[in-house]
C-alpha distance (Angstrom), angle and dihedral (degrees) to the residues before:
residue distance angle dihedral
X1 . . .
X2 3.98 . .
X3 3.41 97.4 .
X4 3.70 88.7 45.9
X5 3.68 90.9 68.3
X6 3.79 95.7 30.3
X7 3.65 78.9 61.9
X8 3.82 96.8 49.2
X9 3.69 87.0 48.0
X10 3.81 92.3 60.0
X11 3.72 91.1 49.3
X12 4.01 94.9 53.0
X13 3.89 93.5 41.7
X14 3.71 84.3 52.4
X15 3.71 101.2 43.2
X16 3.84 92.6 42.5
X17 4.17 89.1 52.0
X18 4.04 89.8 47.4
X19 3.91 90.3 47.6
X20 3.98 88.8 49.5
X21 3.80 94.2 36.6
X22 3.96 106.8 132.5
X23 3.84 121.3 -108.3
X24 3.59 118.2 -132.1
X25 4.19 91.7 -109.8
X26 4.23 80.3 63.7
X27 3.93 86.9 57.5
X28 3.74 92.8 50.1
X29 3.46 91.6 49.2
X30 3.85 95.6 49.1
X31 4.25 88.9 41.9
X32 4.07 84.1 53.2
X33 4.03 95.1 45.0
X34 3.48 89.1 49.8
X35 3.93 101.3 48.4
X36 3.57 78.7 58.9
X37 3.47 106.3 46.8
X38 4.21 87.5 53.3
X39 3.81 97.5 34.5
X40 3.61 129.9 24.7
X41 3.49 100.1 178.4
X42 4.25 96.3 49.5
X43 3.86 84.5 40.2
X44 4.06 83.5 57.1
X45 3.83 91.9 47.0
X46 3.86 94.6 56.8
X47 4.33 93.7 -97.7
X48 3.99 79.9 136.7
X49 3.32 98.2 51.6
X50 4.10 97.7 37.9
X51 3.82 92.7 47.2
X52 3.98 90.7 45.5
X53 3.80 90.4 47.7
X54 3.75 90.6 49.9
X55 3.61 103.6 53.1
X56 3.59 128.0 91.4
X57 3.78 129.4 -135.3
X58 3.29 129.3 -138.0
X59 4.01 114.8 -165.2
X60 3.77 105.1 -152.3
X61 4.23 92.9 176.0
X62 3.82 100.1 -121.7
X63 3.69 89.8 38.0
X64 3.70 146.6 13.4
X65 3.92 139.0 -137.6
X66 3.74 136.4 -173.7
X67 4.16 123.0 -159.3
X68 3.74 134.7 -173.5
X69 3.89 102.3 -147.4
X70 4.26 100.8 -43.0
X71 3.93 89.8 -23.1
X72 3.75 117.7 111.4
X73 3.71 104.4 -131.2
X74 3.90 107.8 179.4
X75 3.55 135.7 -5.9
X76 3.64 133.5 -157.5
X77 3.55 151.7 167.4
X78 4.02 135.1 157.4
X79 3.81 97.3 31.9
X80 3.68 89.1 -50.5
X81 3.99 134.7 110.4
X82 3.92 124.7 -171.1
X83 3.43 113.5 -159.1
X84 4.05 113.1 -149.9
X85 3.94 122.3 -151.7
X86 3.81 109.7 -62.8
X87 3.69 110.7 -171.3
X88 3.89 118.5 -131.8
X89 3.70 93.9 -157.1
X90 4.43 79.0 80.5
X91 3.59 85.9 66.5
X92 3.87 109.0 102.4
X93 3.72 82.3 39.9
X94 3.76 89.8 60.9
X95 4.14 91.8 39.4
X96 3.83 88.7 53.8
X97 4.19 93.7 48.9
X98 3.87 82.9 44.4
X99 3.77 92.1 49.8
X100 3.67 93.5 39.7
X101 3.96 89.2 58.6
X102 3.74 91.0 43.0
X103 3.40 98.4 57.2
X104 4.28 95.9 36.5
């Protein structure tokens, strides 16, 4: 009978974590917030928006990632995204993609 509800438990945990599993417009927003939050003047150039735009997510059901290249970006699960250290000096890097796609 334990293991029947141990078992139920599981199932719940997991179904609550896919249902609150972060969508990649969550990410963006966190990426954005947090260009901000480290660098006013990047965040007022767009760096939020760029580095948001050029990440790509990964849906992984009960959680969520996003990476730039082999770099984690953001994680999150249960409604919530942590955004690691992104480093603005990638910037004209990311401009020149985005401007490369633009213009292609």
């Amino acid at each position: 009978m334990f293991k029947l509800f141990k078992f139920a438990f599981y199932v719940i945990v997991a179904l609550v974590l896919f249902m609150l599993n972060p969508k990649k417009e969550q990410h963006e927003k966190a990426i954005q917030e947090q260009t901000a939050k480290d660098n006013t003047v990047a965040a007022l150039l767009g760096a939020g928006w760029i580095k948001s735009k050029m990440v790509s997510y990964n849906d992984y059901y009960v959680c969520s990632v996003t990476k730039y290249g082999d770099t984690f970006v953001s994680f999150g699960i249960a409604n919530y995204v942590w955004v690691g250290n992104v480093d603005t000096s990638e910037l004209k890097k990311l401009k020149d993609k985005i401007e490369d796609k633009l213009d292609g």
